[in-house]
Jmol script that loads the backbone (N, CA, C; Angstrom):
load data "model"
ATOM      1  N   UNK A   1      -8.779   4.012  15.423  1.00  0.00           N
ATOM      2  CA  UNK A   1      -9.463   5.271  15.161  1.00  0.00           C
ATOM      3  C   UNK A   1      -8.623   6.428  15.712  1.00  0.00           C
ATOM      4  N   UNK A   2      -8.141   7.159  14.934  1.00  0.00           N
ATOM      5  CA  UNK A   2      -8.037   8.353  15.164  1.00  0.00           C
ATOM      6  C   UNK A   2      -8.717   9.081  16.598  1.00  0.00           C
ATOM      7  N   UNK A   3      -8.031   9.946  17.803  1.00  0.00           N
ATOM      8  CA  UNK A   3      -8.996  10.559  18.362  1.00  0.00           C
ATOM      9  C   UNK A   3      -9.267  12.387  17.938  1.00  0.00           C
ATOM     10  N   UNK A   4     -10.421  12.324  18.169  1.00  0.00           N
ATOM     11  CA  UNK A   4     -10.684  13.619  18.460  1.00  0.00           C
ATOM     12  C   UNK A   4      -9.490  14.829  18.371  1.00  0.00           C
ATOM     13  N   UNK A   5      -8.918  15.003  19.227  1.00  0.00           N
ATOM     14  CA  UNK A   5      -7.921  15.627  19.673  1.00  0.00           C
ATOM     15  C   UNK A   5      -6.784  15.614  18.218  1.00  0.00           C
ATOM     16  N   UNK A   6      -6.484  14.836  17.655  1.00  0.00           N
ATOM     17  CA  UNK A   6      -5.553  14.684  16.948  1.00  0.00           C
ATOM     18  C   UNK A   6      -5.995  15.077  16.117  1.00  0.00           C
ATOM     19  N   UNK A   7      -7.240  14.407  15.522  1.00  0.00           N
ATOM     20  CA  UNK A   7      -8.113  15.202  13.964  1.00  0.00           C
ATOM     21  C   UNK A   7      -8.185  17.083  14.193  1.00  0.00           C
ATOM     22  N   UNK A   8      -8.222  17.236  15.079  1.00  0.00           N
ATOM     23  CA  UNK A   8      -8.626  19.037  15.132  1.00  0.00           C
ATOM     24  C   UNK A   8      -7.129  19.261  15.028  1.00  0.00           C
ATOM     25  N   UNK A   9      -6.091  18.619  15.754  1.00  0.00           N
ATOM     26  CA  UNK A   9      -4.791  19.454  15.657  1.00  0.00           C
ATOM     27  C   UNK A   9      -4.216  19.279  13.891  1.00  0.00           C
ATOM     28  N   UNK A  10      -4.737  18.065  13.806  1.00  0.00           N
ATOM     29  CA  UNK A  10      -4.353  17.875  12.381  1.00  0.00           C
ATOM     30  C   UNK A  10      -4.797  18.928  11.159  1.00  0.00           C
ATOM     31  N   UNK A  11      -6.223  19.062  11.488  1.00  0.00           N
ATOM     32  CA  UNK A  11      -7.040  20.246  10.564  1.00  0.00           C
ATOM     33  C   UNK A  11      -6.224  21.684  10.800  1.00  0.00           C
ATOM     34  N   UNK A  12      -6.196  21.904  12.003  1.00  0.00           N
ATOM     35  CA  UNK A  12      -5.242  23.096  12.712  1.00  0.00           C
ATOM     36  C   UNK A  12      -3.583  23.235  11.928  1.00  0.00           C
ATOM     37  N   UNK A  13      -3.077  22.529  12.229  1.00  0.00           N
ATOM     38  CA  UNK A  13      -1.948  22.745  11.713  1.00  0.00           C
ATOM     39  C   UNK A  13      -1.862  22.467   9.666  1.00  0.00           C
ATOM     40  N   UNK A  14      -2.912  21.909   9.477  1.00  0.00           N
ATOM     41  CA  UNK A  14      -2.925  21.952   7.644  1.00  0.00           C
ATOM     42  C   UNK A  14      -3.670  22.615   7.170  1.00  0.00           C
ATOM     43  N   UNK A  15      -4.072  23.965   7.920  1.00  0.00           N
ATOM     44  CA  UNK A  15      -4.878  24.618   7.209  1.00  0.00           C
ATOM     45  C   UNK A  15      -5.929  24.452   6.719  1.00  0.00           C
ATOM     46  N   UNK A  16      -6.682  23.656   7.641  1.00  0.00           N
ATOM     47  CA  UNK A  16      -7.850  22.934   6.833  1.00  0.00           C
ATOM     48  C   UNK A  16      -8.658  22.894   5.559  1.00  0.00           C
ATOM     49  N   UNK A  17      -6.769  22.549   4.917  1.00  0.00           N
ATOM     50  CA  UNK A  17      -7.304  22.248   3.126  1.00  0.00           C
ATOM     51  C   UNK A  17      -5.964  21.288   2.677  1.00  0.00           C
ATOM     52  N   UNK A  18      -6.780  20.791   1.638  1.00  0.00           N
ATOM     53  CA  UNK A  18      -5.759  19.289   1.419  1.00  0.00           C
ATOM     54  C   UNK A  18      -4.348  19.661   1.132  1.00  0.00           C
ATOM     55  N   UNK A  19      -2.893  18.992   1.657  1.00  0.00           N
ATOM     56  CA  UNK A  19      -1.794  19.492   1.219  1.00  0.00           C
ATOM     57  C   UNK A  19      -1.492  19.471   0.088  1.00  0.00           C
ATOM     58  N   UNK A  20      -1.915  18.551  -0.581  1.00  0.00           N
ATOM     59  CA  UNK A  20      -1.667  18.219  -2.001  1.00  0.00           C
ATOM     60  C   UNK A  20      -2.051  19.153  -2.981  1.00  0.00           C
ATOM     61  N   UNK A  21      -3.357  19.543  -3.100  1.00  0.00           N
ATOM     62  CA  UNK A  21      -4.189  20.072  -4.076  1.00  0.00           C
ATOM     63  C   UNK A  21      -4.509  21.944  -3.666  1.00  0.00           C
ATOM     64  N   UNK A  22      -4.588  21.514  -2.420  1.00  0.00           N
ATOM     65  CA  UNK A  22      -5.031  23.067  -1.258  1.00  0.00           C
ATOM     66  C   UNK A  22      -7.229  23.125  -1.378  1.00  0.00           C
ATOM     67  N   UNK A  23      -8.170  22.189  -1.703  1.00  0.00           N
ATOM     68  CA  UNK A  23      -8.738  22.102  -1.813  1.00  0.00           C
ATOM     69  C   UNK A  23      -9.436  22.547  -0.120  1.00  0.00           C
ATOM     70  N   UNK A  24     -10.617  22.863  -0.257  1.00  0.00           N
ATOM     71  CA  UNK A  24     -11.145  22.589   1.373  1.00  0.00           C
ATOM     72  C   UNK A  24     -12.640  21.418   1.532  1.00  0.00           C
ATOM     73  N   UNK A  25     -12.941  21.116   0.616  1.00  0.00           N
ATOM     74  CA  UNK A  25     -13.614  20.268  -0.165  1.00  0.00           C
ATOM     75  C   UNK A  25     -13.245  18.606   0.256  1.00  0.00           C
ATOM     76  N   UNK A  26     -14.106  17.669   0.909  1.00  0.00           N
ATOM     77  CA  UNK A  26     -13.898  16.160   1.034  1.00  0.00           C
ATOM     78  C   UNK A  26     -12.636  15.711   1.873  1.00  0.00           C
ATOM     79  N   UNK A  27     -12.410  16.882   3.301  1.00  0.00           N
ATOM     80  CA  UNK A  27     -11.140  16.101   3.454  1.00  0.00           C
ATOM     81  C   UNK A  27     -11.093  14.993   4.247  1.00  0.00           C
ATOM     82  N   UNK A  28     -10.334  14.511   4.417  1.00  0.00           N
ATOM     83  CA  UNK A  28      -9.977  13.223   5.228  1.00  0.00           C
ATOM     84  C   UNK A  28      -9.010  12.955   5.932  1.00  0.00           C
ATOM     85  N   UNK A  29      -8.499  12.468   6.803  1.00  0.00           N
ATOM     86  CA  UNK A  29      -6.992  11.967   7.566  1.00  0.00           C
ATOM     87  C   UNK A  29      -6.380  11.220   6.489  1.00  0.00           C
ATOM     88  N   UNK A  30      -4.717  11.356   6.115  1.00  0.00           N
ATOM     89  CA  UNK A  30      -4.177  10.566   5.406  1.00  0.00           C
ATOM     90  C   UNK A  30      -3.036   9.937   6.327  1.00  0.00           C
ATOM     91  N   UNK A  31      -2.595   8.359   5.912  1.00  0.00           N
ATOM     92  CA  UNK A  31      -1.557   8.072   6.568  1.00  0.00           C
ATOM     93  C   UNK A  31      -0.306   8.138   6.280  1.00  0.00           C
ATOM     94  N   UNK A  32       0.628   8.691   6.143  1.00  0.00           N
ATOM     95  CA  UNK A  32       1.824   8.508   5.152  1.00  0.00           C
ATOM     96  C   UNK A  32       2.262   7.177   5.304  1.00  0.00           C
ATOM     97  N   UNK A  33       2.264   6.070   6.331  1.00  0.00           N
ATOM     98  CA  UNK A  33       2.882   4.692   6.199  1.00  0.00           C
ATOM     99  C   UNK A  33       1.531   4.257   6.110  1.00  0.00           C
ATOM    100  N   UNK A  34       1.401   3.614   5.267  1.00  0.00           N
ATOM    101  CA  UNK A  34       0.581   2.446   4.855  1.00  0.00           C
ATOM    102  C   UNK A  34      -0.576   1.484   6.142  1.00  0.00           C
ATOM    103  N   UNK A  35      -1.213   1.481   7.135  1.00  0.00           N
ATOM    104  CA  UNK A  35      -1.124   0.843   8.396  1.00  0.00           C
ATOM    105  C   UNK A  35      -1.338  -0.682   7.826  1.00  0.00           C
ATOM    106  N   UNK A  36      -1.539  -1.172   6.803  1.00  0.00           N
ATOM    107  CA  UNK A  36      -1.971  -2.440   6.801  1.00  0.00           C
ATOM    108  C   UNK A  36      -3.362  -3.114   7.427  1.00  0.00           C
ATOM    109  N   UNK A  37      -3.229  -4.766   7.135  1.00  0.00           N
ATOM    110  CA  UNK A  37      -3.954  -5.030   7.759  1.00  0.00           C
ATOM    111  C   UNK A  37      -4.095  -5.067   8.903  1.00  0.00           C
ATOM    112  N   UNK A  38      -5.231  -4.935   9.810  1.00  0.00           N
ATOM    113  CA  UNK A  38      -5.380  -4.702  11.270  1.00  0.00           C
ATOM    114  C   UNK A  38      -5.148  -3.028  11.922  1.00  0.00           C
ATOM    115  N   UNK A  39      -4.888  -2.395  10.928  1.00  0.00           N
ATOM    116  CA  UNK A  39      -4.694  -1.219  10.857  1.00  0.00           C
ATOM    117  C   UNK A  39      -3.811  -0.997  12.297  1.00  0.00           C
ATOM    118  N   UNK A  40      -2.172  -0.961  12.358  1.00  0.00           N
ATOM    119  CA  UNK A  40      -1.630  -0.256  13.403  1.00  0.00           C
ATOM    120  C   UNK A  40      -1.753   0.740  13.827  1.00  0.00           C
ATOM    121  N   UNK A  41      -1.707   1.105  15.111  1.00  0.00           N
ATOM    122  CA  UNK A  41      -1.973   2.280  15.873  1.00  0.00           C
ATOM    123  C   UNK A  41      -0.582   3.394  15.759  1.00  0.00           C
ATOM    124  N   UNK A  42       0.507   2.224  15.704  1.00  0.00           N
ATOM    125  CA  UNK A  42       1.738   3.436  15.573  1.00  0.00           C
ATOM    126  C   UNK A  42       1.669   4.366  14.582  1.00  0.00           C
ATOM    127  N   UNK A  43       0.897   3.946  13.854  1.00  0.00           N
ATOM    128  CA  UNK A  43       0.602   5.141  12.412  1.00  0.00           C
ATOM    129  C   UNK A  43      -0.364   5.959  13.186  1.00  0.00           C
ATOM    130  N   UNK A  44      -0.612   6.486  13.849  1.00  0.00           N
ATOM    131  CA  UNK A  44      -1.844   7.621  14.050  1.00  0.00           C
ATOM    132  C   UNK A  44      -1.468   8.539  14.764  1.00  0.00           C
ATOM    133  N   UNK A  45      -0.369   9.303  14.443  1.00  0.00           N
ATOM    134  CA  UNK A  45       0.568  10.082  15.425  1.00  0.00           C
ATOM    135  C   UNK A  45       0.733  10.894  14.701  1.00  0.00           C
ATOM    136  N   UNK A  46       1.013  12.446  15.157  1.00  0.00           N
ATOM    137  CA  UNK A  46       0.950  13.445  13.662  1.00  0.00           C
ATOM    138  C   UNK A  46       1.970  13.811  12.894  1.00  0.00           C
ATOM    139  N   UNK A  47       3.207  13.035  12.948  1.00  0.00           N
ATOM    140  CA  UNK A  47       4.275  12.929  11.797  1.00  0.00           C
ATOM    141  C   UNK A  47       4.062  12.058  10.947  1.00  0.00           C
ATOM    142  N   UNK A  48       2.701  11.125  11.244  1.00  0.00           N
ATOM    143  CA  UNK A  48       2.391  10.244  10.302  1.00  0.00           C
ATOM    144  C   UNK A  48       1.210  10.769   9.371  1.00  0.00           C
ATOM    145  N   UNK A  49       0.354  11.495   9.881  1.00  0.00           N
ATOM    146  CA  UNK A  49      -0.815  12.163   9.264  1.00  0.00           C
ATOM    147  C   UNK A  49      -1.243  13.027   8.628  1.00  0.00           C
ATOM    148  N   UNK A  50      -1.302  13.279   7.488  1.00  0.00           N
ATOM    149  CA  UNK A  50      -1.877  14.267   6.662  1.00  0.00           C
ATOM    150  C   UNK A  50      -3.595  14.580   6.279  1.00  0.00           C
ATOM    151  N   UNK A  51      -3.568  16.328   6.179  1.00  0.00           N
ATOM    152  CA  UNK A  51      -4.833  16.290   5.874  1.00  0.00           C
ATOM    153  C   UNK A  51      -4.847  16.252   4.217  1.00  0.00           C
ATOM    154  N   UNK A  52      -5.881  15.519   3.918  1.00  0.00           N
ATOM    155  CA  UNK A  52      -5.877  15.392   2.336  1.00  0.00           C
ATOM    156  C   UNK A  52      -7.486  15.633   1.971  1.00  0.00           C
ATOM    157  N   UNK A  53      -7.951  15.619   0.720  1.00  0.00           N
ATOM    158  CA  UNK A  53      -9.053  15.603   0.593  1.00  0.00           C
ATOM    159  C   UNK A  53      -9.225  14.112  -0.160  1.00  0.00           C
ATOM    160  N   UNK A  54     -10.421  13.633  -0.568  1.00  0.00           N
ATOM    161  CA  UNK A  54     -10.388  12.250  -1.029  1.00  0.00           C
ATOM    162  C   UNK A  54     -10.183  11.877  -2.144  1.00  0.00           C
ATOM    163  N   UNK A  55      -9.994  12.795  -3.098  1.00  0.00           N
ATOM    164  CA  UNK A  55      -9.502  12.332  -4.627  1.00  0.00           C
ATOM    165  C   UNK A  55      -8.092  12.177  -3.990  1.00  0.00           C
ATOM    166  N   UNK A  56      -7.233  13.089  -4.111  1.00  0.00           N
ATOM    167  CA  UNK A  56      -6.011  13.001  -3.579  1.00  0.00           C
ATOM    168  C   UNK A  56      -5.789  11.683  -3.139  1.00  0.00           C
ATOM    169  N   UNK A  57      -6.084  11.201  -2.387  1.00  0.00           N
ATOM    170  CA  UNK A  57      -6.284  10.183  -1.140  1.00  0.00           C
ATOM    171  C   UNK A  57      -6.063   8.832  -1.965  1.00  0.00           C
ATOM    172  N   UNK A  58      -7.305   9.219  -2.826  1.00  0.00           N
ATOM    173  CA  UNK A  58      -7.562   7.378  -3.939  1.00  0.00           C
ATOM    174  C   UNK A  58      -6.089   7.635  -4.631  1.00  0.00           C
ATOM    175  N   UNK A  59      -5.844   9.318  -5.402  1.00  0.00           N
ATOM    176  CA  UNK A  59      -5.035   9.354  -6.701  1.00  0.00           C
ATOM    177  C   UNK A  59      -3.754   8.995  -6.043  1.00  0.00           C
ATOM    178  N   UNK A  60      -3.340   9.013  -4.949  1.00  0.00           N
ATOM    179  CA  UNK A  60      -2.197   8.570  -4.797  1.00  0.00           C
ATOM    180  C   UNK A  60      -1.612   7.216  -4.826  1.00  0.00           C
ATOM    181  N   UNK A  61      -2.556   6.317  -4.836  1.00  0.00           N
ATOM    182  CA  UNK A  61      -2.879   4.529  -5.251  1.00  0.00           C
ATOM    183  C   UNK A  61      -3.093   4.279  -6.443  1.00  0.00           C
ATOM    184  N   UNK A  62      -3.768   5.180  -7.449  1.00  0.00           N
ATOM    185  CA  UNK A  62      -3.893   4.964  -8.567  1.00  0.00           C
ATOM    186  C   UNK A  62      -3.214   4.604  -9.544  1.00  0.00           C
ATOM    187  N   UNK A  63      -1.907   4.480  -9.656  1.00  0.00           N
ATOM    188  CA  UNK A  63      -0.517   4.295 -10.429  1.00  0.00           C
ATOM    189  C   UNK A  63       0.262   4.550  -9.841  1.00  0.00           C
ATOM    190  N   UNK A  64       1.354   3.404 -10.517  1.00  0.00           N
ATOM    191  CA  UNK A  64       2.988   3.681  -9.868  1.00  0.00           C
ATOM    192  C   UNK A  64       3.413   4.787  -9.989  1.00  0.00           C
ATOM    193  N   UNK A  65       3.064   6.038 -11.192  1.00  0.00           N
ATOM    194  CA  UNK A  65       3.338   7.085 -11.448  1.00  0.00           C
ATOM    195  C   UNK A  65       3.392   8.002 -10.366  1.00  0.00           C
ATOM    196  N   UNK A  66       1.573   7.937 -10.005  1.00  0.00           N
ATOM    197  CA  UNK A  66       1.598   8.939  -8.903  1.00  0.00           C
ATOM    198  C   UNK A  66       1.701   8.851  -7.438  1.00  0.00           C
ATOM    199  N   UNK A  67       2.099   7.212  -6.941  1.00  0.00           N
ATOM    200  CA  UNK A  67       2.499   6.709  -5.939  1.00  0.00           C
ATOM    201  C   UNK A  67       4.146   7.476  -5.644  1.00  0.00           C
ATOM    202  N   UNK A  68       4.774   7.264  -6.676  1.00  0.00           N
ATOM    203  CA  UNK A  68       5.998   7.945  -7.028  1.00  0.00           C
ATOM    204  C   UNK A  68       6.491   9.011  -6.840  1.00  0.00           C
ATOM    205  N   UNK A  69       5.225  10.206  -7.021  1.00  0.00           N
ATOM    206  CA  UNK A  69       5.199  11.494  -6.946  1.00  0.00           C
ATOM    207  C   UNK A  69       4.914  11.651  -5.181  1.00  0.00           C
ATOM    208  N   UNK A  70       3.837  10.738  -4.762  1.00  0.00           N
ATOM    209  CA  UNK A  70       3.318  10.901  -3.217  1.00  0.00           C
ATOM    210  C   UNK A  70       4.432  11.047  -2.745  1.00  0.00           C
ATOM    211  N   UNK A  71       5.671   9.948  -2.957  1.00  0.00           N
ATOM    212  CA  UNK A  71       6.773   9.476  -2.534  1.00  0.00           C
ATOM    213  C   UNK A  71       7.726  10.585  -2.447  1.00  0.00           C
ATOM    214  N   UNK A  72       7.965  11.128  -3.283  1.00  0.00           N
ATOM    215  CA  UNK A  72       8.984  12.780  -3.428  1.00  0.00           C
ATOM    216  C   UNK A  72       8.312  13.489  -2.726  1.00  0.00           C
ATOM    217  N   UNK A  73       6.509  14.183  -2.778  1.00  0.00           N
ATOM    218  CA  UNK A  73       6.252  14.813  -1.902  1.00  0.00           C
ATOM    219  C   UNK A  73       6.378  14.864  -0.526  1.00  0.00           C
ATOM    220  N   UNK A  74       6.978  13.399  -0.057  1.00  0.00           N
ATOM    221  CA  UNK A  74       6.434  13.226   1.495  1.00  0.00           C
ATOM    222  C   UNK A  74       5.381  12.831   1.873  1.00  0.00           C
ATOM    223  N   UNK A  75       4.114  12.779   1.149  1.00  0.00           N
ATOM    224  CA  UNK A  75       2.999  12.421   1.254  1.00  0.00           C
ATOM    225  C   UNK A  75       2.708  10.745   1.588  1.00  0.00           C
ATOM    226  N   UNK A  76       3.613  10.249   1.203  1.00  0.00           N
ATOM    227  CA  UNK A  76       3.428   8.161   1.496  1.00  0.00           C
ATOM    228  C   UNK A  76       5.209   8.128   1.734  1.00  0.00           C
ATOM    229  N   UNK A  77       5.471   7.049   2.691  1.00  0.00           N
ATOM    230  CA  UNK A  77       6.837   6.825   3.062  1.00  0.00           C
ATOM    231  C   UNK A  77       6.277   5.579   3.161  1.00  0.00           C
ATOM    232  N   UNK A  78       7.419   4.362   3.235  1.00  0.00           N
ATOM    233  CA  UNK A  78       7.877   2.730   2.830  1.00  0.00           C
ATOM    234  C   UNK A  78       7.227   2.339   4.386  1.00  0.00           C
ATOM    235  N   UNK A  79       6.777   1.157   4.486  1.00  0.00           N
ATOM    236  CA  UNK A  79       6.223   0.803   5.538  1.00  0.00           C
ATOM    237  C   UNK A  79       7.413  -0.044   6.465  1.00  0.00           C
ATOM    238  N   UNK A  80       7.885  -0.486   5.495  1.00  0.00           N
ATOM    239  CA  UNK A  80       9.216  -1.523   5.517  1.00  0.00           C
ATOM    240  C   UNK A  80      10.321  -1.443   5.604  1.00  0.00           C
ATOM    241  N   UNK A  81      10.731  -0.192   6.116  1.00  0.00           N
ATOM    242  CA  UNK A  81      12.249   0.272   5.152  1.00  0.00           C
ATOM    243  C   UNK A  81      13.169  -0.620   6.257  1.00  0.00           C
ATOM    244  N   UNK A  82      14.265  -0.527   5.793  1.00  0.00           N
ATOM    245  CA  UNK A  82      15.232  -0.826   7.163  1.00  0.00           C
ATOM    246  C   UNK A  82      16.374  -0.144   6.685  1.00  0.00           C
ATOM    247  N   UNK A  83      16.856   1.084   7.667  1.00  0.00           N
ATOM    248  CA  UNK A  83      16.534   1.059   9.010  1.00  0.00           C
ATOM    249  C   UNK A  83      15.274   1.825   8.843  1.00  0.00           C
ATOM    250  N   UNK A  84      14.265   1.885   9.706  1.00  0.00           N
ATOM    251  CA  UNK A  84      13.061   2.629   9.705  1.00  0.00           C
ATOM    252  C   UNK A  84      13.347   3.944   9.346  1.00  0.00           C
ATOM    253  N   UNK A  85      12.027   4.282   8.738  1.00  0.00           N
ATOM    254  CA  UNK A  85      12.256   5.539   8.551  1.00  0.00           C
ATOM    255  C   UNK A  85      11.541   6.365   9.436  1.00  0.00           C
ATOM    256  N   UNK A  86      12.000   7.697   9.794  1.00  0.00           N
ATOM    257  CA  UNK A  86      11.621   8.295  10.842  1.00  0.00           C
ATOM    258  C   UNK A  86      10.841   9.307  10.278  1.00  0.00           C
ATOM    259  N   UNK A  87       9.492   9.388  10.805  1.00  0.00           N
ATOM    260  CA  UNK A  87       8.575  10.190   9.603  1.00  0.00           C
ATOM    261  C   UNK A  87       8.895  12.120  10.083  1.00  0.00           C
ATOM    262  N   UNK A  88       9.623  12.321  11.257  1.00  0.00           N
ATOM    263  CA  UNK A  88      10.147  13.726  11.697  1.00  0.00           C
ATOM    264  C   UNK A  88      11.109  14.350  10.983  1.00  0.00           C
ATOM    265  N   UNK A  89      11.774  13.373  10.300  1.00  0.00           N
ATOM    266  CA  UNK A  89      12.824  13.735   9.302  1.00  0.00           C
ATOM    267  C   UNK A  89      12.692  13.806   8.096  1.00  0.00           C
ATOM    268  N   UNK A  90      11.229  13.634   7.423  1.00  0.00           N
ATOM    269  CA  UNK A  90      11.310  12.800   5.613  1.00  0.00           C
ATOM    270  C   UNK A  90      10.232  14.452   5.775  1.00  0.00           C
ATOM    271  N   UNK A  91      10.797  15.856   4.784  1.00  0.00           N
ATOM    272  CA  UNK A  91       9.535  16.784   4.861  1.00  0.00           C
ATOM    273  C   UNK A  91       8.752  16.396   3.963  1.00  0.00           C
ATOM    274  N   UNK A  92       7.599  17.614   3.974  1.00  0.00           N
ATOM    275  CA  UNK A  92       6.373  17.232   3.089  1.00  0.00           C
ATOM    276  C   UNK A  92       5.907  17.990   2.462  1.00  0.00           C
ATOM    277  N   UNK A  93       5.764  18.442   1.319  1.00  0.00           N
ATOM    278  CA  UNK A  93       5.409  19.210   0.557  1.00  0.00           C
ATOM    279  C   UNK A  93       4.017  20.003   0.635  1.00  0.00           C
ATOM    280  N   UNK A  94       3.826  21.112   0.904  1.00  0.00           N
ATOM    281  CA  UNK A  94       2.619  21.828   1.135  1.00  0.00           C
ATOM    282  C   UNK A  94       2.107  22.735   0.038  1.00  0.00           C
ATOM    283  N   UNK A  95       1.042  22.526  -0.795  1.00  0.00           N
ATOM    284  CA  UNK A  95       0.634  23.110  -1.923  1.00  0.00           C
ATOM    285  C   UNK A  95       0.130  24.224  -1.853  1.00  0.00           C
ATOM    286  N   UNK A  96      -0.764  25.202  -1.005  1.00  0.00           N
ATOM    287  CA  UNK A  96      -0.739  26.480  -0.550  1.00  0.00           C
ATOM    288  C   UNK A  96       0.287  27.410  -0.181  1.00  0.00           C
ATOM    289  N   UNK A  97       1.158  26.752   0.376  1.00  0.00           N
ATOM    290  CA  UNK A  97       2.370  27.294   0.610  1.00  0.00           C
ATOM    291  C   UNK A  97       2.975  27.630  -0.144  1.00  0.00           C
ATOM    292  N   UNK A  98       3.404  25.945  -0.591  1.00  0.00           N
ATOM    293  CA  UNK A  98       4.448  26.148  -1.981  1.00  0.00           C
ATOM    294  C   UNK A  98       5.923  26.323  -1.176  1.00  0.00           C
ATOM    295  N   UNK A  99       6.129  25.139   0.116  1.00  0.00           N
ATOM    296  CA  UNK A  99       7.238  25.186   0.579  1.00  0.00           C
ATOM    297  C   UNK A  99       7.218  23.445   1.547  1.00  0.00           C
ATOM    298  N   UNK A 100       8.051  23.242   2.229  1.00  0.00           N
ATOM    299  CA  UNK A 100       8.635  21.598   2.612  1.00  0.00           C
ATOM    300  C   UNK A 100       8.248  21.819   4.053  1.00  0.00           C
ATOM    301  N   UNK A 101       7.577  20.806   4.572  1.00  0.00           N
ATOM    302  CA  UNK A 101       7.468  21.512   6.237  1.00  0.00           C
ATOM    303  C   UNK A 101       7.839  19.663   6.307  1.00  0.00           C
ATOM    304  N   UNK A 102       8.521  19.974   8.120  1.00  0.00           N
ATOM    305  CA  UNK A 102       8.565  18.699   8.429  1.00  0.00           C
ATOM    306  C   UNK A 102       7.862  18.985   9.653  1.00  0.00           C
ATOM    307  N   UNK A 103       6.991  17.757   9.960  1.00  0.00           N
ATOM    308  CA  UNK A 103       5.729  17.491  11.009  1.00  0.00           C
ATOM    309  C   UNK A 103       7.009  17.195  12.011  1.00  0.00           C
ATOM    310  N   UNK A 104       6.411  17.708  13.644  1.00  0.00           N
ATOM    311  CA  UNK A 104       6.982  16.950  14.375  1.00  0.00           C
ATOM    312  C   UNK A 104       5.940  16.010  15.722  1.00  0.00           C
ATOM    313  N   UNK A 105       6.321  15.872  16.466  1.00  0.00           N
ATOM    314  CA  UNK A 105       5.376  15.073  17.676  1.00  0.00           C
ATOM    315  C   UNK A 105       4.431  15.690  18.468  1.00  0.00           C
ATOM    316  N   UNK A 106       4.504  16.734  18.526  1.00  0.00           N
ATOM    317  CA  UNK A 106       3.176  17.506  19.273  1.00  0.00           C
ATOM    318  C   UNK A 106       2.306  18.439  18.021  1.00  0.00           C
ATOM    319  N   UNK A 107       2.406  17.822  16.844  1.00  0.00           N
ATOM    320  CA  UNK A 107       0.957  18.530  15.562  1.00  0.00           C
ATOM    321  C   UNK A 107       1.177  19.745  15.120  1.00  0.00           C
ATOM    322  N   UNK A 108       3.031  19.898  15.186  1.00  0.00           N
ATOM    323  CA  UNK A 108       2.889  21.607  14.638  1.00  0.00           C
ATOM    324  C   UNK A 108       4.285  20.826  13.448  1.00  0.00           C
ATOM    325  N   UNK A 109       3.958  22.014  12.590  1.00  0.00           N
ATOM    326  CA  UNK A 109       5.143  21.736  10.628  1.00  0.00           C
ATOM    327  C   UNK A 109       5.558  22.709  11.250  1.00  0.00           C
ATOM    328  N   UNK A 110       7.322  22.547  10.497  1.00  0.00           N
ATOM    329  CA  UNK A 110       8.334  23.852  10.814  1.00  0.00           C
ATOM    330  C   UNK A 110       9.296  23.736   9.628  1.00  0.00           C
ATOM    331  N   UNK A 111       9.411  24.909   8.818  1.00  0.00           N
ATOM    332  CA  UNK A 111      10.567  24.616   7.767  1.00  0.00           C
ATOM    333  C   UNK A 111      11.732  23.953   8.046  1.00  0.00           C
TER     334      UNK A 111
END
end "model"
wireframe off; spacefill off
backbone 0.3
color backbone group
């Protein structure tokens, strides 16, 4: 679970509206790595987390198409890669903006 603390910095720093769409409507925590089963904890850190709303969320599973697109946005990165991928370095596309921010370790995006 997610704490507290992280969900507000997360809302805080995304403008509390989905990156994808810019909606403020249904949002949710997104993970960009996948956590799997048992859900890992190393994913819950805020270079891993996006705020999204929940269509977004499903539509990015919905087809290889738009898995594809998540993938260019920054929005989903490989769970598997080798060498790992470092989620401080891969930016992310912000739809209000309409510019690339890369997340870093204390919950703030910086061009």
């Amino acid at each position: 679970m997610i704490s507290k603390k992280i969900r507000q910095q997360i809302f805080k720093r995304d403008g509390e509206a989905c990156v994808v769409c810019g909606t403020t409507n249904d949002l949710t925590i997104h993970h960009r790595v996948n956590r799997g089963a048992g859900g890992s904890k190393l994913f819950d850190s805020y270079p891993y987390l996006l705020l999204v709303c929940t269509y977004c969320n499903s539509d990015m599973e919905s087809s290889t198409q738009k898995l594809l697109e998540a993938k260019i946005s920054g929005y989903k990165l490989p769970r598997n890669a080798n060498p790992p991928i470092d989620p401080t370095k891969e930016a992310v596309f912000y739809y209000l903006e309409a510019e690339w921010y890369y997340l870093d370790e204390n919950g703030e995006k910086h061009e």
